[in-house]
C-alpha positions as CSV (number, residue, x, y, z in Angstrom):
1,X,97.7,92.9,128.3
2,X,100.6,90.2,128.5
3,X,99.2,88.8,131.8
4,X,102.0,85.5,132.2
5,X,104.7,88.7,132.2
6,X,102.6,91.4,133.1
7,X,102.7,94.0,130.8
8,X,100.4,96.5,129.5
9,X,100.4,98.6,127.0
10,X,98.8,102.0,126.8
11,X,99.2,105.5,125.2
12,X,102.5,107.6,126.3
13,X,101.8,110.1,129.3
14,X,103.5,113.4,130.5
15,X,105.4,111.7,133.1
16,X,106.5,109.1,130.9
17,X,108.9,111.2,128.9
18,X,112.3,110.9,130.6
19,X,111.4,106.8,131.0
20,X,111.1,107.0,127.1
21,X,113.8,108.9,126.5
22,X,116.2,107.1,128.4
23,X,114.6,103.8,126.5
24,X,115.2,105.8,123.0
25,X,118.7,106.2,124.4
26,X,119.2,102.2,125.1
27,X,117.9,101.4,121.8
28,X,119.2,103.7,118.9
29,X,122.9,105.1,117.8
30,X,121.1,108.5,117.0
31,X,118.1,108.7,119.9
32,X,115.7,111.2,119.9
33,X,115.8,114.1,122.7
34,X,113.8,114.6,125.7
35,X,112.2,117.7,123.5
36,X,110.5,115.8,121.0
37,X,109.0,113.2,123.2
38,X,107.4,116.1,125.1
39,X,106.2,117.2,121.3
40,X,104.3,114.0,120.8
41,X,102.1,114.7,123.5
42,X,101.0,117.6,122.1
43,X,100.9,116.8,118.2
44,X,97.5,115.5,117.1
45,X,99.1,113.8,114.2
46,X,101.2,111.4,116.5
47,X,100.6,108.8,118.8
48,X,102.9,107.1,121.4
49,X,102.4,103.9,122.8
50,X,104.3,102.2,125.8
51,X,104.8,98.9,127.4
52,X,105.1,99.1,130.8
53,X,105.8,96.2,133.3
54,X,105.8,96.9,137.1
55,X,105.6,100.6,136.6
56,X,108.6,100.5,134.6
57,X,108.3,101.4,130.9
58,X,110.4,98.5,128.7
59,X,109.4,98.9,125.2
60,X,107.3,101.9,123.0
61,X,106.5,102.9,119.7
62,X,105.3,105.7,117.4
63,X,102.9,106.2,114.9
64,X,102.8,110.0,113.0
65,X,99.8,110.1,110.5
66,X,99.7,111.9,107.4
67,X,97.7,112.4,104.4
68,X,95.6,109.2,105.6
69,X,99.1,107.1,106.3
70,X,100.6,106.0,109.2
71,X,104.3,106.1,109.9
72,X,105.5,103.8,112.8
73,X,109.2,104.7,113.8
74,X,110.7,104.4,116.9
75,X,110.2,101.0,117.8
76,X,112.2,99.8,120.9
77,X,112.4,97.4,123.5
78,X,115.1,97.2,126.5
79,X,117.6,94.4,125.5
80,X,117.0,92.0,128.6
81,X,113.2,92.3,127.3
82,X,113.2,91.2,124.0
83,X,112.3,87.8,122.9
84,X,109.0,88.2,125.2
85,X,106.7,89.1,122.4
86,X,106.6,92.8,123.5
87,X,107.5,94.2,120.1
88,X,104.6,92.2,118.6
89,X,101.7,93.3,121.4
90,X,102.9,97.0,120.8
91,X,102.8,96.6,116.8
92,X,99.3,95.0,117.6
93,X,97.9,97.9,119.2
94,X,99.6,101.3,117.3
95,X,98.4,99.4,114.1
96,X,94.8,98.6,115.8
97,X,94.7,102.3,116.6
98,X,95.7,103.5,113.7
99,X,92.9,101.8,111.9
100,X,90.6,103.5,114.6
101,X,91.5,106.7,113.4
102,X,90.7,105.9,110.0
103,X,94.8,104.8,108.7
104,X,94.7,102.1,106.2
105,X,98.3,102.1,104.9
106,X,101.1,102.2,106.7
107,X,104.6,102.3,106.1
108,X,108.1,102.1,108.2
109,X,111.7,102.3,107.6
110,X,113.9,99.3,109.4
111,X,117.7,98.8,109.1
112,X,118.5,96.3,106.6
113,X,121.2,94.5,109.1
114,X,117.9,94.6,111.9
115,X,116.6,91.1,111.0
116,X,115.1,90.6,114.1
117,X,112.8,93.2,113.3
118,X,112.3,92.8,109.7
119,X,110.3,89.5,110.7
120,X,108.7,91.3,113.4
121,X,107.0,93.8,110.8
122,X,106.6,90.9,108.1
123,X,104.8,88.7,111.0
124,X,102.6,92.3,111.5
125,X,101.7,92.5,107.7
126,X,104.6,94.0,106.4
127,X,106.6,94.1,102.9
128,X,109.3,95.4,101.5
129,X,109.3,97.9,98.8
130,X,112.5,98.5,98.4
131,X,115.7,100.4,100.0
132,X,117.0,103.4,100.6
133,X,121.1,103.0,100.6
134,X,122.7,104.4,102.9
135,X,120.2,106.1,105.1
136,X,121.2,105.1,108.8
137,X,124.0,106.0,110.3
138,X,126.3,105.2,113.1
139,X,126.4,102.3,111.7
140,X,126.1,103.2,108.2
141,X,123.2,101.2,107.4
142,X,120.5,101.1,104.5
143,X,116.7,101.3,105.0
144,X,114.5,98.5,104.4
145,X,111.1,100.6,103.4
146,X,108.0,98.5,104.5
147,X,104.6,99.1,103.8
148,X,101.3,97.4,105.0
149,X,98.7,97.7,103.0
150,X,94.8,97.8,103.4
């Protein structure tokens, strides 16, 4: 827990899902749905973390495991609550739990323009392994792909 701000962070819960995806819609040009939020919390093969400060969810993050990999993705924090470490404490635990559940590698794709997380997921363990052009859109974007590696 972030005590000086308050925040905790635990797994994603049925009545989280319209605070998520109303997050997902703050964050990204190309959000997820309502619909595959409610998907996660049935699908053994994904796990959804949140942050939550004074009942109010301000940051999550996603891991979907694979073949013994982990792929974290939707990464997001509200604007006015970024700077405050939240990103990092998140990272913390969805890679921590991964490793519970036996993940040793994991991998991510950030938007090469993104910077601010770039460093996040280097500071986490994270290098690049290349790019995938033009893969985002709205902006048009290329990926960054990231891999940490046991």
């Amino acid at each position: 827990m972030l005590k000086e701000m308050n925040i905790r962070i635990r797994e994603m819960r049925k009545e989280d899902v319209d605070a998520v995806t109303a997050l997902e819609e703050s964050c990204f040009s190309m959000p997820w749905k309502r619909q595959d939020f409610e998907d996660i919390l049935t699908n053994p093969d994904r796990y959804y973390l949140v942050a939550e400060s004074d009942n109010a969810i301000v940051g999550g993050c996603m891991l979907t495991m694979k073949a013994g990999e982990g792929d974290v993705s939707n990464v997001a924090v509200y604007e006015e609550h970024r700077g405050k470490h939240i990103a990092t404490a998140l990272m913390q635990e969805l890679l921590r739990v991964g490793e519970e559940k036996g993940i040793r590698d994991f991998t991510l794709e950030v938007r090469e323009q993104n910077q601010p997380a770039i460093r996040l997921y280097e500071h986490a363990g994270f290098v690049s392994e290349g790019i995938r052009p033009n893969f985002y859109d709205k902006p048009k974007d290329n990926a960054v792909i990231m891999w940490k590696r046991a």
